[in-house]
C-alpha positions in Angstrom: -74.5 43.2 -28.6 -73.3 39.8 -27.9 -72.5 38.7 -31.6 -70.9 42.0 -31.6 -68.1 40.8 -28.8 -68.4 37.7 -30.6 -66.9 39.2 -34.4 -64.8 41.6 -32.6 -63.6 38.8 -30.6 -63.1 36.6 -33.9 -61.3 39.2 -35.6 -58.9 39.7 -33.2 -58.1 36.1 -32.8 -57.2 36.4 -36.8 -55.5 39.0 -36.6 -52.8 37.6 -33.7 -52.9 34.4 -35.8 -51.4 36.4 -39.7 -49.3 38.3 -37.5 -47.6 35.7 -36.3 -45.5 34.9 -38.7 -44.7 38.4 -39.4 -43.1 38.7 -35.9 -41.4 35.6 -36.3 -39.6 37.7 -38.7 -39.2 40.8 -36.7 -37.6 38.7 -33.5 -35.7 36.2 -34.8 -34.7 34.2 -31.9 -31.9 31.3 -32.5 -31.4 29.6 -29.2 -28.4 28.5 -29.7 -27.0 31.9 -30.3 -27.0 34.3 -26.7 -26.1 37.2 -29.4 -29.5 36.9 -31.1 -31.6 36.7 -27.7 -29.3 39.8 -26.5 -30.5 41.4 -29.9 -34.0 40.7 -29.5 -34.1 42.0 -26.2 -32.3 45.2 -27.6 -35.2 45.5 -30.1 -37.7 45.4 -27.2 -35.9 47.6 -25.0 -36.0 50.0 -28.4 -39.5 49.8 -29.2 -40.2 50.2 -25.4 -38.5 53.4 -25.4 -40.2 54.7 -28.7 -43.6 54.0 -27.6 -43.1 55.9 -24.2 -41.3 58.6 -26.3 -44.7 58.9 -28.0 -47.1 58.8 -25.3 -45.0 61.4 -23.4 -45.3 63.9 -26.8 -49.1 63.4 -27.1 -49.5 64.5 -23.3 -47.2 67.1 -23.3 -49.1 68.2 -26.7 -52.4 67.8 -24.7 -51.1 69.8 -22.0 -49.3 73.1 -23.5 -52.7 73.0 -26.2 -55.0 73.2 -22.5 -52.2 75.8 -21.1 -53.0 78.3 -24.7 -56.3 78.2 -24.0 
């Protein structure tokens, strides 16, 4: 079980490490520019909203499917 963890663990490091660079490109932050910080946060503030957009649907799907039963 411990090698397990271990590969998991491994995996994940590599994983953080490729994606790295991606989300360098995804948040491009220029500090000389307060425009580009401002949009970055924007972008998170966006994504924020999506994700809790998409947790909300899933419970309320979980909810009215338990309610037809």
């Amino acid at each position: 079980m411990k090698k397990f963890w271990q590969g998991l663990s491994m995996a994940v490091l590599g994983i953080l490490i490729g994606v790295q660079t991606a989300l360098a490109q995804v948040f491009p932050v220029d500090t000389a520019s307060t425009t580009t910080i401002s949009n970055v946060k924007a972008d998170i503030v966006a994504w924020g909203v999506v994700f809790i957009g998409v947790a909300l649907t899933i419970y309320a799907y979980k909810r009215v499917k338990s309610l037809v039963r």
